[in-house]
DOBAKOL-563614 format. One record per residue (C-alpha): residue number from 0; residue in one letter; y, x negated, z negated. Coordinates in pm, whole numbers, plus 50000, padded with zeros to 5 digits. Layout:
BEGIN
+-----+------+-------+-------+-------+
! seq ! type !     Y !     X !     Z !
+-----+------+-------+-------+-------+
! NUM !    a !     Y !     X !     Z !
...
+-----+------+-------+-------+-------+
//
This chain:
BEGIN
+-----+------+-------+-------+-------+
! seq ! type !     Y !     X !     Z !
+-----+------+-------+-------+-------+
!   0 !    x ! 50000 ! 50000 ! 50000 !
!   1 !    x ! 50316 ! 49871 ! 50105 !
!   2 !    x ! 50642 ! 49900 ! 49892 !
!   3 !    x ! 50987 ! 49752 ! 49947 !
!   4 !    x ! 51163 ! 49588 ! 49650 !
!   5 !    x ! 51467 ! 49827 ! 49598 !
!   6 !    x ! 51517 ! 49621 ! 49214 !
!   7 !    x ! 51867 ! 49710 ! 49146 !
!   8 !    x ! 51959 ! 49411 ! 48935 !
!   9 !    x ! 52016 ! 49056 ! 49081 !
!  10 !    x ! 51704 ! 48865 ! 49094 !
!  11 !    x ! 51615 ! 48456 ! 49141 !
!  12 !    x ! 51763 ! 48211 ! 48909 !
!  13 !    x ! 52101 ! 48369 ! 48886 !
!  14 !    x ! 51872 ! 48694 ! 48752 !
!  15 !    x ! 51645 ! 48443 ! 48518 !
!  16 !    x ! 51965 ! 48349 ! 48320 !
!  17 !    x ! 51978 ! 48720 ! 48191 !
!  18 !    x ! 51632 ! 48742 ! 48174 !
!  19 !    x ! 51655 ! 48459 ! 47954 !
!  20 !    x ! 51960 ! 48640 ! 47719 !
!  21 !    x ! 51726 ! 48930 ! 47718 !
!  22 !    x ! 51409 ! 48762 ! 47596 !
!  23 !    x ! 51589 ! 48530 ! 47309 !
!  24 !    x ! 51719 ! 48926 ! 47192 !
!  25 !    x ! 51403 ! 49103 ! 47176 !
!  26 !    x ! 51122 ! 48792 ! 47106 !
!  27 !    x ! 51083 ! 48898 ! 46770 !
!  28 !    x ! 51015 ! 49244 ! 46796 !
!  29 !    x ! 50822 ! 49238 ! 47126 !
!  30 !    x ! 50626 ! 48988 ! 46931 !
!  31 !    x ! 50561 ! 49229 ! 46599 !
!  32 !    x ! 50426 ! 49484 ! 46889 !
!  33 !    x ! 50191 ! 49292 ! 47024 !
!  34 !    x ! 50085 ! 49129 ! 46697 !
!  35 !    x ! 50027 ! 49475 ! 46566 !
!  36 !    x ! 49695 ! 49464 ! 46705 !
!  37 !    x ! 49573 ! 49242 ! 46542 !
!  38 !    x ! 49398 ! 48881 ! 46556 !
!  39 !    x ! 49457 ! 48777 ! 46953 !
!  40 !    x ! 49279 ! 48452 ! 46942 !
!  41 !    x ! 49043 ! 48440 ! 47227 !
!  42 !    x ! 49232 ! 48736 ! 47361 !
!  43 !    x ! 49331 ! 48839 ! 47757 !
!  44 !    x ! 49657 ! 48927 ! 47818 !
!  45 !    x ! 49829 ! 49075 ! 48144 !
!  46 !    x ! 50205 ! 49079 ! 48200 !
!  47 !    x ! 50301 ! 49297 ! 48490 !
!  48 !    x ! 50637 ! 49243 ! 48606 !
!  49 !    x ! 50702 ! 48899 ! 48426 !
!  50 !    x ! 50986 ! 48826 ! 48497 !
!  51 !    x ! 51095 ! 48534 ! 48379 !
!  52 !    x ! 50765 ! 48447 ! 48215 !
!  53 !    x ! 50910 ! 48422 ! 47880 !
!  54 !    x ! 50676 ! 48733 ! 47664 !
!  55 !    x ! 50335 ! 48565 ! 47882 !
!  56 !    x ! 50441 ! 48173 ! 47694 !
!  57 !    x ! 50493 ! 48384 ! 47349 !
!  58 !    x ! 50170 ! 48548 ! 47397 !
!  59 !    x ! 49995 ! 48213 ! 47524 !
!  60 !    x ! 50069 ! 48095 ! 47191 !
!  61 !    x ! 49902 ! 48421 ! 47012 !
!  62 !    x ! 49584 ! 48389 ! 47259 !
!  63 !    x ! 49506 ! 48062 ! 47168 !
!  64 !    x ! 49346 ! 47796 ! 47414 !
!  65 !    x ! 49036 ! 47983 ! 47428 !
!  66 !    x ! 49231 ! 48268 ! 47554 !
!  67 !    x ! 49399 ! 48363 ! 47866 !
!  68 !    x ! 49707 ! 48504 ! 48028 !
!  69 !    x ! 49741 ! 48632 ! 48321 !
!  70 !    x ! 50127 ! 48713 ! 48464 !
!  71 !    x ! 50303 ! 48870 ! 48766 !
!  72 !    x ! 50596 ! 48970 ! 48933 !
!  73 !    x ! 50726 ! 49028 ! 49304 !
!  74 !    x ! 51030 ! 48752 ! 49284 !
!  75 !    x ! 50884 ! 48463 ! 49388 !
!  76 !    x ! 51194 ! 48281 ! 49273 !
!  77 !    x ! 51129 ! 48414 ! 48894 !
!  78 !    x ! 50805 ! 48327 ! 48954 !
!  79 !    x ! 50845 ! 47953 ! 49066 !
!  80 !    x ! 51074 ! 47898 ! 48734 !
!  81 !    x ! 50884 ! 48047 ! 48493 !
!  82 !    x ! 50577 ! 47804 ! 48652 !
!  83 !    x ! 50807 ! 47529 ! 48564 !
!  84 !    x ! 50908 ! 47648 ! 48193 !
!  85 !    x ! 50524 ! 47679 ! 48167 !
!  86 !    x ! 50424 ! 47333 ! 48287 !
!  87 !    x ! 50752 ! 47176 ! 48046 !
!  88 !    x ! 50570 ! 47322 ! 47758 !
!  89 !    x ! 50254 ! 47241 ! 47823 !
!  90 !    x ! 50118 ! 47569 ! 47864 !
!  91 !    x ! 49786 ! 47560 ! 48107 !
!  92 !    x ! 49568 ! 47890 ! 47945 !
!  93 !    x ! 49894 ! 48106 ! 48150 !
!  94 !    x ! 49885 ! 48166 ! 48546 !
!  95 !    x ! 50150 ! 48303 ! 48712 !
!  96 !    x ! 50089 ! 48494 ! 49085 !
!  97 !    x ! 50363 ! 48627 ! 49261 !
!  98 !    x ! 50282 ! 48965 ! 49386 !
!  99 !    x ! 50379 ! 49341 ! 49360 !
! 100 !    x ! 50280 ! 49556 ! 49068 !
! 101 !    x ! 50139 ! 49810 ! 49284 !
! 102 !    x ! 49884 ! 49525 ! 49394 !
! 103 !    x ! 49703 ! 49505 ! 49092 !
! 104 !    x ! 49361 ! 49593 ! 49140 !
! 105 !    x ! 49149 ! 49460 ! 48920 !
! 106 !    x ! 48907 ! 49655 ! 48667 !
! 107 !    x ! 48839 ! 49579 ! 48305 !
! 108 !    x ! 48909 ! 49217 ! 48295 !
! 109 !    x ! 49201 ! 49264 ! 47993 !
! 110 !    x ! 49178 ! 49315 ! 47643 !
! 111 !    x ! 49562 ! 49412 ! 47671 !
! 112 !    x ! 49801 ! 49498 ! 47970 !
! 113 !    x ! 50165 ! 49452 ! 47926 !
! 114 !    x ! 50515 ! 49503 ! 48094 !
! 115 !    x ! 50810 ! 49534 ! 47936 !
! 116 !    x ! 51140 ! 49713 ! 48182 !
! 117 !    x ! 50956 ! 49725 ! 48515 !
! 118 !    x ! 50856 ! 50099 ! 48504 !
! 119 !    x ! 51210 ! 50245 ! 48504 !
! 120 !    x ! 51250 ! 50003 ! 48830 !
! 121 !    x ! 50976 ! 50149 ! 49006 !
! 122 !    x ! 50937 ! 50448 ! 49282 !
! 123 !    x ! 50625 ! 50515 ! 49173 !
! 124 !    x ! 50568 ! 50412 ! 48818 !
! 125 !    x ! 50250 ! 50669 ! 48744 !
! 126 !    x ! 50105 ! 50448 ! 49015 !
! 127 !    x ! 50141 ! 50085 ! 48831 !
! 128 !    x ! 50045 ! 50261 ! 48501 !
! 129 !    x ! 49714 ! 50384 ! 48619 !
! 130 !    x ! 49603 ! 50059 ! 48742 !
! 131 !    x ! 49725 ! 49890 ! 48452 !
! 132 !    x ! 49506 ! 50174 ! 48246 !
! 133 !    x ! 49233 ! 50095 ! 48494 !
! 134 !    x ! 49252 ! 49702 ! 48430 !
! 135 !    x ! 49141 ! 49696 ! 48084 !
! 136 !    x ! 48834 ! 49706 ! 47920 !
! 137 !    x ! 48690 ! 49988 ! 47731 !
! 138 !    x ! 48861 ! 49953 ! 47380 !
! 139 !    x ! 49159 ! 49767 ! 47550 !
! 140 !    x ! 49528 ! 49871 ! 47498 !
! 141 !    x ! 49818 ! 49933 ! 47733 !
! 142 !    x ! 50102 ! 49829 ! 47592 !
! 143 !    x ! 50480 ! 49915 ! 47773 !
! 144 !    x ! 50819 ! 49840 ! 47629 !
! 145 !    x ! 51149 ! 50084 ! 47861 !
! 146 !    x ! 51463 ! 50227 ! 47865 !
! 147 !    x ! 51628 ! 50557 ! 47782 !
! 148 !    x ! 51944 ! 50427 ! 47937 !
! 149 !    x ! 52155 ! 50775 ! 47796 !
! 150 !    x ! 52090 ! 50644 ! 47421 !
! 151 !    x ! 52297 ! 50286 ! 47553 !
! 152 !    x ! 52632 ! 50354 ! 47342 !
! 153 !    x ! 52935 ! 50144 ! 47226 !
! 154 !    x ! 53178 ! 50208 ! 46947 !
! 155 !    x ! 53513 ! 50287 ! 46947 !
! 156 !    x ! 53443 ! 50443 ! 47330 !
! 157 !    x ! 53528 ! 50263 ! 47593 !
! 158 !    x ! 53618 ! 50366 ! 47941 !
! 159 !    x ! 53521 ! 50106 ! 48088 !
! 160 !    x ! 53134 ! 50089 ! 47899 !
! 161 !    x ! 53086 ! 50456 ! 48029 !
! 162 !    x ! 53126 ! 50365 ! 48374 !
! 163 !    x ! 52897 ! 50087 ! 48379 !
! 164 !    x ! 52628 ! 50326 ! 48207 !
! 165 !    x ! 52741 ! 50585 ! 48488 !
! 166 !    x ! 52682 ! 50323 ! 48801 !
! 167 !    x ! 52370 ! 50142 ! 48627 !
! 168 !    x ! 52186 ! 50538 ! 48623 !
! 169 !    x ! 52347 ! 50637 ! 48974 !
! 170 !    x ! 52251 ! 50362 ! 49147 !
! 171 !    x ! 51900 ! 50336 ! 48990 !
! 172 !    x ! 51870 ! 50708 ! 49057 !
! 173 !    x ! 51967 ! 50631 ! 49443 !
! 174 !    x ! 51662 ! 50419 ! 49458 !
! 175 !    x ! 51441 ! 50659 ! 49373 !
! 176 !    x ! 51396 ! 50498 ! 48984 !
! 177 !    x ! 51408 ! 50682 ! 48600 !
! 178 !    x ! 51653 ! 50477 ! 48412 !
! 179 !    x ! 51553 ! 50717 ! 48117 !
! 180 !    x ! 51163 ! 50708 ! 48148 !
! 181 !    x ! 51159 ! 50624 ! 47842 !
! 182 !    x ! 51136 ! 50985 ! 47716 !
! 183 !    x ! 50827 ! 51042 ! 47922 !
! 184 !    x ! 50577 ! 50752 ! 47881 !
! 185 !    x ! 50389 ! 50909 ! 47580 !
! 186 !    x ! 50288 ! 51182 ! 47834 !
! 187 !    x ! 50266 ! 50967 ! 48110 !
! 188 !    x ! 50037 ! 50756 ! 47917 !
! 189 !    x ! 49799 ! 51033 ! 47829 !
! 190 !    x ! 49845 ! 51170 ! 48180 !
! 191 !    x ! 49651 ! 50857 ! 48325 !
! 192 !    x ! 49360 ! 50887 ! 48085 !
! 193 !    x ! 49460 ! 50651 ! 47776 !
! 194 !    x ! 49389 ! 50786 ! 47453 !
! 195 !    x ! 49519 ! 50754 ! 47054 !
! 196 !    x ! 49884 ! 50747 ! 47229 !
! 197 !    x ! 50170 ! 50647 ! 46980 !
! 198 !    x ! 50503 ! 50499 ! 47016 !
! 199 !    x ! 50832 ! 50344 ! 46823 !
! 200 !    x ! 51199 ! 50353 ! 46920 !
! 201 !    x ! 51403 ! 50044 ! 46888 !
! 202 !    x ! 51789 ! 49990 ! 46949 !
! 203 !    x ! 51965 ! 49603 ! 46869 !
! 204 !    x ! 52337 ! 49628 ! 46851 !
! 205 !    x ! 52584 ! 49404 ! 46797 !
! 206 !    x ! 52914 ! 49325 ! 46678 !
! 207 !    x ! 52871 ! 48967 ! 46806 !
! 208 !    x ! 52660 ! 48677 ! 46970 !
! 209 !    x ! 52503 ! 48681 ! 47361 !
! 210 !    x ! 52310 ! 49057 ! 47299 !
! 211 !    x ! 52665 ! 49196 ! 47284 !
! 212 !    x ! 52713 ! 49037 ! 47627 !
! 213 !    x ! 52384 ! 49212 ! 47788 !
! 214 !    x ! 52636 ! 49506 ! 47896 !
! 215 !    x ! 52852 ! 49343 ! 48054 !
! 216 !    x ! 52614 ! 49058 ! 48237 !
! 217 !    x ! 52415 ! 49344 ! 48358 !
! 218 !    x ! 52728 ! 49505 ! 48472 !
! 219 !    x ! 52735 ! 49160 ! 48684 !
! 220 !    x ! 52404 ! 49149 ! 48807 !
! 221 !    x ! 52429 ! 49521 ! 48961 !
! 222 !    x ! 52751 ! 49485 ! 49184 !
! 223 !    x ! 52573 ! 49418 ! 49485 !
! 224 !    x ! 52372 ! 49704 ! 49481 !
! 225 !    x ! 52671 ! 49961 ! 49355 !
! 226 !    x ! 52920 ! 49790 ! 49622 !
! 227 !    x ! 52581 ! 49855 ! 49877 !
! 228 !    x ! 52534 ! 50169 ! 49786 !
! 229 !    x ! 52930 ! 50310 ! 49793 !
! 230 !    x ! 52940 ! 50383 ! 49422 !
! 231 !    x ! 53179 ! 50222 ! 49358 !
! 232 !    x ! 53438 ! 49912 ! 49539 !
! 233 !    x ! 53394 ! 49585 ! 49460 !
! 234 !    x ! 53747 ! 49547 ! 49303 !
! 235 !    x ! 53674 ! 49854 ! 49091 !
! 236 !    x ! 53364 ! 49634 ! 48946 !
! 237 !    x ! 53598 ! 49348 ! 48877 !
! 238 !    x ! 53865 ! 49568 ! 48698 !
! 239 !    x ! 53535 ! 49731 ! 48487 !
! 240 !    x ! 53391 ! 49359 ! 48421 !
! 241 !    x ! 53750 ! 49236 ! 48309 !
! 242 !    x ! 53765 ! 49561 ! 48045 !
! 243 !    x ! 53457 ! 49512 ! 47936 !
! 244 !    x ! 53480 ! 49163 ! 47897 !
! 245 !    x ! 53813 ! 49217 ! 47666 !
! 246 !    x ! 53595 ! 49521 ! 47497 !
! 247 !    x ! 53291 ! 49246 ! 47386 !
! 248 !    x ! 53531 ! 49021 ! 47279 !
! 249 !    x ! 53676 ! 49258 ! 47032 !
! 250 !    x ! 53546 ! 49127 ! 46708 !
! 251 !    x ! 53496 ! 49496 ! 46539 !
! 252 !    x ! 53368 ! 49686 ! 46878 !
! 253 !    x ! 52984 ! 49787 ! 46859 !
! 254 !    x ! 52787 ! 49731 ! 47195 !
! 255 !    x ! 52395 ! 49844 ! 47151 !
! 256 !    x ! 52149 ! 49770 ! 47396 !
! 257 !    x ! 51978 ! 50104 ! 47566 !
! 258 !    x ! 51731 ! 50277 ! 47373 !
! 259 !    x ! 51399 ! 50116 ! 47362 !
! 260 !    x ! 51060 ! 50302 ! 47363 !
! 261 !    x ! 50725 ! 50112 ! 47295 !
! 262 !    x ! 50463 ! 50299 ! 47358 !
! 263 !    x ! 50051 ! 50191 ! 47323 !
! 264 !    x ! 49764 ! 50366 ! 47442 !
! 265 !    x ! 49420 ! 50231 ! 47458 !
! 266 !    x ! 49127 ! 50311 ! 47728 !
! 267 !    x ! 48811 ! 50439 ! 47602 !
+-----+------+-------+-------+-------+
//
């Protein structure tokens, strides 16, 4: 099955500098999720839709030697780099393939499937999450960490921070993706079979430090596609990214990241 890439955020090593922003902000409780089932030595672990490789090293480290960690992701930029970051550690137990999610085909060869943010980029996300269902073993867990993009808020309001959550949901709707899928996964989870379903809500926010920043960097990282798509000019995205930039700097403004579901099922 052939599907284009219609990604709406800046990708390649320009996009691996927010990936890397975005995995130093949620390492610690991506890590108590996948911890939470228990010991992982020996473990095998699939990332779909890597990204920057940086939750496939954490995990490498929870698997052990004697386990194994398999990760992918269309950009074969993203995936040359986080090869690299991989070999500069030292980590050998992780492989990296560049390919499309919609690839995957293989059949009970995990103990745990994972992707964290690809879903709500996807077309047809039911699709990904059934083979990812399908590519565990009996007993094994799917594990998947997205947005509700509505719950993203800022305090005191902003102008500015309501337009970027306005173009991020527009132009992600325009491409056919659910920048709120968040809501649905526990169904969408039961819908492809997995059972004992449950899921969290997490939202960082910030008065300071680089999370504060993931607002307006993603901002950044979308103007080609809003310029592409007519939503909006690009001197309108300049004027938003100079407000917003003033807006994070504020020492007493509040800038949250979107609402987080995590949601595990496991295959019987």
């Amino acid at each position: 099955m052939s599907h284009t890439n219609s990604y709406i955020i800046a990708g390649g090593a320009e996009g691996k500098e927010r990936l890397n922003v975005l995995a130093r902000i949620l390492e610690e409780s991506t890590k108590k999720l996948i911890q939470s089932h228990g010991n992982l030595k020996g473990k095998s672990f699939l990332d779909v839709g890597c990204g920057g490789g940086h939750v496939a090293l954490m995990t490498a480290a929870l698997v052990g030697k004697q386990g194994r960690v398999t990760a992918i992701d269309f950009d074969e930029t993203i995936i040359g780099l986080a090869r690299a970051d991989a070999a500069q550690s030292g980590v050998k137990h992780v492989t990296f393939h560049s390919m499309s999610a919609y690839d995957l085909e293989q059949k009970h060869q995990y103990d745990i499937a994972y992707s964290r943010f690809l879903l709500s980029h996807l077309t047809q996300p039911e699709i990904v999450l059934h083979a990812m269902a399908a590519a565990v073993k009996p007993g094994g867990a799917v594990i998947i960490e997205d947005i509700d993009f509505s719950g993203h808020y800022c305090y005191p309001q902003r102008r500015s921070f309501s337009a970027y959550v306005n173009l991020f949901t527009k132009a992600a709707n325009n491409n056919g993706h659910n920048a709120n899928i968040g809501l649905s996964l526990y169904k969408m989870m039961k819908d492809v079979g997995l059972n004992k379903v449950t899921f969290n809500v997490i939202q960082p926010a910030f008065l300071s430090g680089e999370g504060k920043w993931m607002a307006f960097y993603t901002l950044d990282k979308i103007r080609r596609t809003v310029v592409a798509q007519k939503i909006a000019t690009e001197a309108e995205v300049n004027e938003l990214l100079e407000d917003l930039q003033r807006f994070t700097e504020d020492k007493d403004s509040i800038i949250s990241m979107p609402r987080i579901f995590q949601v595990v099922g496991y295959r019987e």
